[in-house]
Backbone bond lengths (Angstrom), bond angles and torsions (degrees), N, CA, C in turn:
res aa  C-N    CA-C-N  psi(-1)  N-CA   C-N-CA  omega(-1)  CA-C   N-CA-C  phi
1 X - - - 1.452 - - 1.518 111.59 -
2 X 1.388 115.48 -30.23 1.755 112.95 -179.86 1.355 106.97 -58.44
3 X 1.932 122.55 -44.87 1.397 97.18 160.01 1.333 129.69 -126.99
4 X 1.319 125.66 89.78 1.736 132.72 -173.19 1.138 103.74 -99.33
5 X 1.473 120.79 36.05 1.426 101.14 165.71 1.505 101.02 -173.31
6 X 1.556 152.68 167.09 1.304 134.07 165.43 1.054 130.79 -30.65
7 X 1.584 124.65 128.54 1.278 133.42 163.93 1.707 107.43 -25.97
8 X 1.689 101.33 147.89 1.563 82.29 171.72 1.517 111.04 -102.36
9 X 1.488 119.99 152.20 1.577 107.98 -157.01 1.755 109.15 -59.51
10 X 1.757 117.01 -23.10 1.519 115.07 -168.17 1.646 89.34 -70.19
11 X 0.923 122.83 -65.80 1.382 135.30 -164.20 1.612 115.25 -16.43
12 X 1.411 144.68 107.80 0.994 157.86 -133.58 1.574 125.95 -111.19
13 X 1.680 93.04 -28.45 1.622 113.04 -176.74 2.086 120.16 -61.67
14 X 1.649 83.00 106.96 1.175 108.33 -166.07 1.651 117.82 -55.69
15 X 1.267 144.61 144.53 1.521 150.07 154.80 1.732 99.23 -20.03
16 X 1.161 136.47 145.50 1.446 130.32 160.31 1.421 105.22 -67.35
17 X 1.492 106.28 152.45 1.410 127.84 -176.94 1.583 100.36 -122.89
18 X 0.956 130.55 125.62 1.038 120.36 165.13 1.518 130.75 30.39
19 X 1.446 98.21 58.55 1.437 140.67 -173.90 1.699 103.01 55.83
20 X 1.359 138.33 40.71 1.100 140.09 -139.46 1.759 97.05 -150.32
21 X 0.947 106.02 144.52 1.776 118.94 161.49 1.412 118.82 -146.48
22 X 1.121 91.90 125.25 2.188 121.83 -173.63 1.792 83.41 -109.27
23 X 1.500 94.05 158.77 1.295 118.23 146.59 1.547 117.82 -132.25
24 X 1.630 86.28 141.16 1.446 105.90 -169.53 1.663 136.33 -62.45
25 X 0.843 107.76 84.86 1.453 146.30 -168.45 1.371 103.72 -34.64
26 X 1.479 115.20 -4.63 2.041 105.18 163.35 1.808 89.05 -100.63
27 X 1.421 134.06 -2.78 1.584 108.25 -176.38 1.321 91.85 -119.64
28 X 1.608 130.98 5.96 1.522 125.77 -173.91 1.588 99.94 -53.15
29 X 0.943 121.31 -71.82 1.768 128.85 -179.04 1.782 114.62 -34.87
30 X 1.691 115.26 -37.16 1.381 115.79 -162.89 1.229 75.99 -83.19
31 X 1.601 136.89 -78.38 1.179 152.77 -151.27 1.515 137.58 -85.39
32 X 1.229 72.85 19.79 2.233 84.08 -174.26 1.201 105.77 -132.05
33 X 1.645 107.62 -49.72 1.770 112.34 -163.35 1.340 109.04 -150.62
34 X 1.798 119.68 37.56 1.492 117.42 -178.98 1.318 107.28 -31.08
35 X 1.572 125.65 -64.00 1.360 123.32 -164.87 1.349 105.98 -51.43
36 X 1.107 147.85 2.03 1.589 129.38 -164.57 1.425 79.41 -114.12
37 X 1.753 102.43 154.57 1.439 128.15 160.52 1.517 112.41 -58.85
38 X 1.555 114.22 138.20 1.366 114.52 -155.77 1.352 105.81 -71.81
39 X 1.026 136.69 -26.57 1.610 133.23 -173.74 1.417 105.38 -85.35
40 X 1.536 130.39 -6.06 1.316 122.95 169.79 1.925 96.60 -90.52
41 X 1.542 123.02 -39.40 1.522 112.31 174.82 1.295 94.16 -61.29
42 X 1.341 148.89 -74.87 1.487 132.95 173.04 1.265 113.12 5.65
43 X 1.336 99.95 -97.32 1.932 103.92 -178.01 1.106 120.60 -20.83
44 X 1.902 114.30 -72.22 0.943 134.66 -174.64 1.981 107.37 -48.91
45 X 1.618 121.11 -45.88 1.193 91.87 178.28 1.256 124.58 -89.25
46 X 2.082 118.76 16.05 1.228 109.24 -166.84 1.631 83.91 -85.46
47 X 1.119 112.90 -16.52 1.837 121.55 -159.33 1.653 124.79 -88.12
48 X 1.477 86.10 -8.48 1.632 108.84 179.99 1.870 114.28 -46.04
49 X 1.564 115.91 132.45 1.275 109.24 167.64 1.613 105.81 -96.66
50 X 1.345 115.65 160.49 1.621 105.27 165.32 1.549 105.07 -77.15
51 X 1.773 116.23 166.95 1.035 128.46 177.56 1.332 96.86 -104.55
52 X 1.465 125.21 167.37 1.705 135.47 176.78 1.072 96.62 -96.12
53 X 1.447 108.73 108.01 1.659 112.01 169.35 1.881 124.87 -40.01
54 X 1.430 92.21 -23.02 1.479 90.86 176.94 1.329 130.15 -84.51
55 X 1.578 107.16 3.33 1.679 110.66 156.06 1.212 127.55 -52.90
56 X 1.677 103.52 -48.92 1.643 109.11 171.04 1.295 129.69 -50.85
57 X 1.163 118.57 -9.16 1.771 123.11 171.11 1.388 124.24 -129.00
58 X 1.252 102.88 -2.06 1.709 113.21 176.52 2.104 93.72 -71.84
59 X 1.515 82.55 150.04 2.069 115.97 -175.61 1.507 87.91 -104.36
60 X 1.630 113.03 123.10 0.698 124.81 147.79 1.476 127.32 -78.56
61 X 1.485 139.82 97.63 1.231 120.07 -173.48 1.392 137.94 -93.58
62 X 0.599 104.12 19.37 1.847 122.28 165.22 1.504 111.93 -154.20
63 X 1.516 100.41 76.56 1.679 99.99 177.74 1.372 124.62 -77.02
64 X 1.075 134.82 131.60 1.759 134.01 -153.36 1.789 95.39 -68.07
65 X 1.296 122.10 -43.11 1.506 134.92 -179.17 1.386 106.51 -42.86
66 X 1.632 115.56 -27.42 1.509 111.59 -174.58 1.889 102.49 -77.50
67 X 1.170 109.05 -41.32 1.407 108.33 -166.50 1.204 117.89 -93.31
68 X 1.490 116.86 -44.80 2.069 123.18 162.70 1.500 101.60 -77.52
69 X 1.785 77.76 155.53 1.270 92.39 149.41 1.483 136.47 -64.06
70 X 1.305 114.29 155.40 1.729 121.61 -163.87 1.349 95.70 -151.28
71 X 1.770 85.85 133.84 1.675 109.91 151.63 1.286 142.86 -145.34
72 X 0.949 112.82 145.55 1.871 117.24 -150.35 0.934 116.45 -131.90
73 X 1.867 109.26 115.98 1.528 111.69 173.59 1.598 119.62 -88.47
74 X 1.518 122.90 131.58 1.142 134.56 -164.29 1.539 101.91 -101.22
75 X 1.364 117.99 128.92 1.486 127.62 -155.92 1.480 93.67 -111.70
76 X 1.489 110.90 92.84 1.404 93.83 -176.55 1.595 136.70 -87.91
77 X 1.689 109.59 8.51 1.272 117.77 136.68 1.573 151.56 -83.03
78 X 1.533 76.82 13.18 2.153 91.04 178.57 1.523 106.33 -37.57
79 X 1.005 100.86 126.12 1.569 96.78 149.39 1.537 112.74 -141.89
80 X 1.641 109.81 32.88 1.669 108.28 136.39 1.267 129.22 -103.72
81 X 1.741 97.89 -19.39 1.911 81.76 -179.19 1.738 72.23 -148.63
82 X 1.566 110.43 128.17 1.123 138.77 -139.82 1.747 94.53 -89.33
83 X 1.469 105.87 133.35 1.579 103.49 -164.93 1.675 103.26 -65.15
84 X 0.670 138.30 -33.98 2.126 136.39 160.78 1.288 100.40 -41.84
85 X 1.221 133.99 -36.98 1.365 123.46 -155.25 2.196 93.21 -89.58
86 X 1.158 90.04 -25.94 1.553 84.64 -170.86 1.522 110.45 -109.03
87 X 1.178 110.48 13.77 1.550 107.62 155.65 1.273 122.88 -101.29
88 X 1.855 107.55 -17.21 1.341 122.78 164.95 1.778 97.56 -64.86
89 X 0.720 121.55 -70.90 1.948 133.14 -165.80 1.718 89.78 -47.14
90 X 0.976 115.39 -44.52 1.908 109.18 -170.70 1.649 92.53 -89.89
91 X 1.063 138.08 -17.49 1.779 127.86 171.98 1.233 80.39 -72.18
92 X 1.350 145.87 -87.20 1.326 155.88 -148.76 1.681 105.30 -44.48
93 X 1.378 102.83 -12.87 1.824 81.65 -158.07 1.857 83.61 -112.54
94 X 1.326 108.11 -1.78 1.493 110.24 -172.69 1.465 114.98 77.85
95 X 1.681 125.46 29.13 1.547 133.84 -155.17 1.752 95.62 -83.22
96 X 1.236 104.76 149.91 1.535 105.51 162.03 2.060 92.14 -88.49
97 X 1.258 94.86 120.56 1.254 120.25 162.80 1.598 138.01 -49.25
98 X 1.483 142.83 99.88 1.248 125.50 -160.11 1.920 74.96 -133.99
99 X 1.737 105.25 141.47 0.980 102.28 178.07 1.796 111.86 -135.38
100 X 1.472 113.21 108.29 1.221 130.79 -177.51 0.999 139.81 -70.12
101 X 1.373 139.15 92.84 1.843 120.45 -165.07 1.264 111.78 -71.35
102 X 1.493 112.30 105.47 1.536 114.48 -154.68 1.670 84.78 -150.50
103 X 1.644 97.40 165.73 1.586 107.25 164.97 1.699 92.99 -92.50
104 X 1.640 113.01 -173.21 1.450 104.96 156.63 1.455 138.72 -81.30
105 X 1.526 109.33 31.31 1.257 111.89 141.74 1.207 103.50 -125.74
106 X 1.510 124.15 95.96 1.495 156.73 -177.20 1.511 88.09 -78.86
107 X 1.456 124.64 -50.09 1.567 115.38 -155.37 1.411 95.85 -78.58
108 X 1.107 135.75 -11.28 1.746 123.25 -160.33 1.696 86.92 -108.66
109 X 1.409 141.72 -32.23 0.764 146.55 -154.15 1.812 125.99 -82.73
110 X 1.411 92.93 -57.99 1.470 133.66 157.67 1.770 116.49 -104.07
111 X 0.794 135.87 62.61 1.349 135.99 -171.92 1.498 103.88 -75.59
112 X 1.004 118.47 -52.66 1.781 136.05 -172.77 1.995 98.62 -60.74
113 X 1.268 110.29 -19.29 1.670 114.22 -163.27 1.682 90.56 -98.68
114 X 1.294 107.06 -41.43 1.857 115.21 -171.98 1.424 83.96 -86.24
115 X 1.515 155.51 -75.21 1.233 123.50 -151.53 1.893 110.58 -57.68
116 X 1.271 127.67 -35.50 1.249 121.62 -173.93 1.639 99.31 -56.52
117 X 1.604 113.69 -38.52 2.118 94.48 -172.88 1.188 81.43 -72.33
118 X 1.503 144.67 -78.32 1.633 131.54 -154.25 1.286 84.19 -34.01
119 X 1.298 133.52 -129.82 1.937 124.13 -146.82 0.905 125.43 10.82
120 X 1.817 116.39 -55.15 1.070 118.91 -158.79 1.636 111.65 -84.74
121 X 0.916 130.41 -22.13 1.482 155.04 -175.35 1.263 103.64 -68.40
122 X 1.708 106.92 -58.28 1.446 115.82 155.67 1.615 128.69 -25.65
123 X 1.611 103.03 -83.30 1.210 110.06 -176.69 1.938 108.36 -60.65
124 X 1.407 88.91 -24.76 1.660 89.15 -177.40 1.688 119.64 -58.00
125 X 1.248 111.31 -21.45 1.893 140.57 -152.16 1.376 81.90 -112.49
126 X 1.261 146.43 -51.39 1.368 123.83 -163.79 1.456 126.61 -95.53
127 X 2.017 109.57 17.39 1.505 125.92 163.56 1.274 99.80 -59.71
């Protein structure tokens, strides 16, 4: 579901390198963290670690989402992992839904919007 449909052109996430994935650091700013001031996407993509490509296909087999409760904020300016794709993943996980006009860093962006679902998730988890 992350990709059922064309890449989106901002979207940055590079071919693996040596079992490795970077994103490409001239679209990090369009496609990672528009909302942030450009010299903080700067940093952030001079500061970037790669991810192990082999996260993307590893089975989780006992995912906690199946048995707790879950909740999921939907970033509805992603343009790395496409906001359809993550309302499908939070339908799937059974999440109470909170939906943020955020890039995908919603938490650096909106912080004050993501700490109110953390609370609530909170108090929601301790019925």
């Amino acid at each position: 579901m992350l990709q059922s449909g064309p890449p989106n052109p901002k979207s940055g996430i590079l071919p693996p390198e040596n079992g490795y994935i970077w994103y490409d650091k001239a679209k990090f700013h369009a496609g990672f963290c528009a909302d942030l001031p450009k010299e903080k996407a700067e940093f952030l993509a001079d500061s970037q670690i790669p991810v192990s490509a082999a996260v993307f296909g590893h089975v989780i087999e006992n995912a906690a989402w199946k048995t707790k409760p879950s909740w999921y904020i939907v970033a509805t300016e992603d343009n790395a992992i496409p906001p359809d794709a993550e309302r499908f993943m939070a339908k799937r996980a059974g999440a109470k839904v909170s939906e943020i006009k955020g890039s995908h860093l919603v938490f650096m962006s909106q912080p004050e919007a993501v700490a109110k679902v953390i609370e609530a998730a909170a108090m929601g988890a301790a019925k």
